[in-house]
N, C-alpha and C positions, 0 to 999 in steps of 0.2 A: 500261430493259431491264436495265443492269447492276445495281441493284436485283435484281428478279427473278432471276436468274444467281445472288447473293450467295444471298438466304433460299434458293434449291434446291440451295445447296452447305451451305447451315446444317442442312436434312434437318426432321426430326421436329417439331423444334422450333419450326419457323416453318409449320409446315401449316395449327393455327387460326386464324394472323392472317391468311395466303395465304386461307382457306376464307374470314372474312370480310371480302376485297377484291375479292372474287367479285363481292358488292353494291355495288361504286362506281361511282359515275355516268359515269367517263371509260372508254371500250370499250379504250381501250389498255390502261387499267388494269387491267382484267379478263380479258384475253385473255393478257396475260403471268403472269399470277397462274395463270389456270389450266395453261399451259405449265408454269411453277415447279412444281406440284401435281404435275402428268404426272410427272416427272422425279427429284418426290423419293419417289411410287410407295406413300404409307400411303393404306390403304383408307379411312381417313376422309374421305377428299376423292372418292372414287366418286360417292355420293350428292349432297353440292352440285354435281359437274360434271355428274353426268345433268340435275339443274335448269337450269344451264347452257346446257345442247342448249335451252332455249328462250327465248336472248338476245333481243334486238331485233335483233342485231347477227351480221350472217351471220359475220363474218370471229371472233368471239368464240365462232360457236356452232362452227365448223368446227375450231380450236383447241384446246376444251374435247372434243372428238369426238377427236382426234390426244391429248391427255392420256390419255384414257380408255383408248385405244390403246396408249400407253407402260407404263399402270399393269398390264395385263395380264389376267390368268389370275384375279387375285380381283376384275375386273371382268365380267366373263364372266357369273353369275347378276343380277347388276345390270342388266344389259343387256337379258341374255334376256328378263326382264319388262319390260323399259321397252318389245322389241318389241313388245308386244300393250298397253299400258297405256299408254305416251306417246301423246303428239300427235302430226303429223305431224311436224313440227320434230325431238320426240324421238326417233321411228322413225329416221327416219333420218342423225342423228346415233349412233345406237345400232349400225345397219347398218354406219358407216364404220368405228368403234370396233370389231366384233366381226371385219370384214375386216381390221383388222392385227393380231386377234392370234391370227387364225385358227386357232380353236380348234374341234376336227369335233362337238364338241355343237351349236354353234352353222347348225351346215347346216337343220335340221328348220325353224328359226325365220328364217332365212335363204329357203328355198324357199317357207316363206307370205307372208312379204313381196313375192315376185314378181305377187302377187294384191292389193297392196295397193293403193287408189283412190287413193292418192299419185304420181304419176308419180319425183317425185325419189325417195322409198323406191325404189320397183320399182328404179331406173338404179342404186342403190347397193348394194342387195342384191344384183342382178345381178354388178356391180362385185368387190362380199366375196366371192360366191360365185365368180367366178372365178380370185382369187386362194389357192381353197382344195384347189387340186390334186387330186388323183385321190381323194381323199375324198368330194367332193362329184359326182362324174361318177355314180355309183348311185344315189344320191338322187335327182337331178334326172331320170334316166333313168325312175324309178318316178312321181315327179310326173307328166313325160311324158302317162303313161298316160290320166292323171285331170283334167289342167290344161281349161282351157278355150283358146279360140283365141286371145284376147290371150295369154294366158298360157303358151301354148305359144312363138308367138313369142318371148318373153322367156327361156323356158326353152333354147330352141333355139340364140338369142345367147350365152346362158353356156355351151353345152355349147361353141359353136365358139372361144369363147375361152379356154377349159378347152382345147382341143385334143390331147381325148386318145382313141388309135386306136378305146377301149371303145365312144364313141359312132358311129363310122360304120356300123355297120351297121342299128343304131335309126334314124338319121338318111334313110338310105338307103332305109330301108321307108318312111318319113314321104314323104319325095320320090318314090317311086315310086306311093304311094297318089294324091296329090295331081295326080300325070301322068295316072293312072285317070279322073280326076275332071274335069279340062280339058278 
């Protein structure tokens, strides 16, 4: 570990041999490496960490997911695509990564994830989208509209964890429809 501590204080320099220890056989070794990556923040390590998100290795892939996070804002179109282009594994490590750096591009691609035949996608998207504050309460309000009834459900959960006053009255009609309907 203090290895890894050492090359992410060396910075730049130490990114390609960190990018190729990404491929070593011991999961410790790779999961500190992608942390290191995280932290020293050059876009060249974007692309091997979205490879990453589909370790063998849950606690490597979750790791590489929180780097991508740390790296930020020029990991943001990276992502985007890997929503609709990764595996599941990818998706959603891409999901966890876009919810910390909560960026409001990222809602659109965020709210079709909640459709996604993934269940852990959907819980993480969920997830990001709740952490993206009153940005995302409109979005999800107009999904609403369109969603289907899983999806609704899901979307319903984020608005109440979002908990913000804009959705009661959407909500409100939802619940009263549904009383109609009993």
């Amino acid at each position: 570990w203090k290895a890894a501590e050492a090359l992410a204080k060396i910075g730049e320099p130490a990114v390609v041999p960190l990018i190729g220890v990404l491929q070593n056989p011991d999961d410790d070794v790779r999961w500190k490496a992608a942390i290191a990556l995280g932290e020293i923040g050059d876009v060249r390590a974007i692309g091997p960490l979205i490879e990453v998100l589909r370790d063998k290795d849950r606690f490597v892939k979750s790791r590489a997911a929180y780097a991508l996070g740390i790296i930020g804002e020029p990991a943001v179109d990276p992502l985007l695509s890997a929503m609709t282009e990764g595996d599941e594994d990818v998706r959603r490590g891409a999901a966890i990564a876009l919810g910390s750096i909560r960026n409001p591009r990222s809602i659109p691609a965020l709210i079709r994830a909640i459709g996604d035949p993934s269940e852990s996608v959907k819980i993480e998207a969920i997830s990001a989208l709740s952490g993206m504050g009153e940005d995302a309460v409109a979005p999800l309000l107009d999904f609403l509209k369109y969603a289907d009834d899983n999806e609704r459900k899901e979307v319903v959960t984020a608005l109440g964890e979002l908990g913000d006053s804009d959705a009661i009255e959407p909500l409100m009609q939802m619940l009263e429809t549904c009383l109609l309907y009993t």
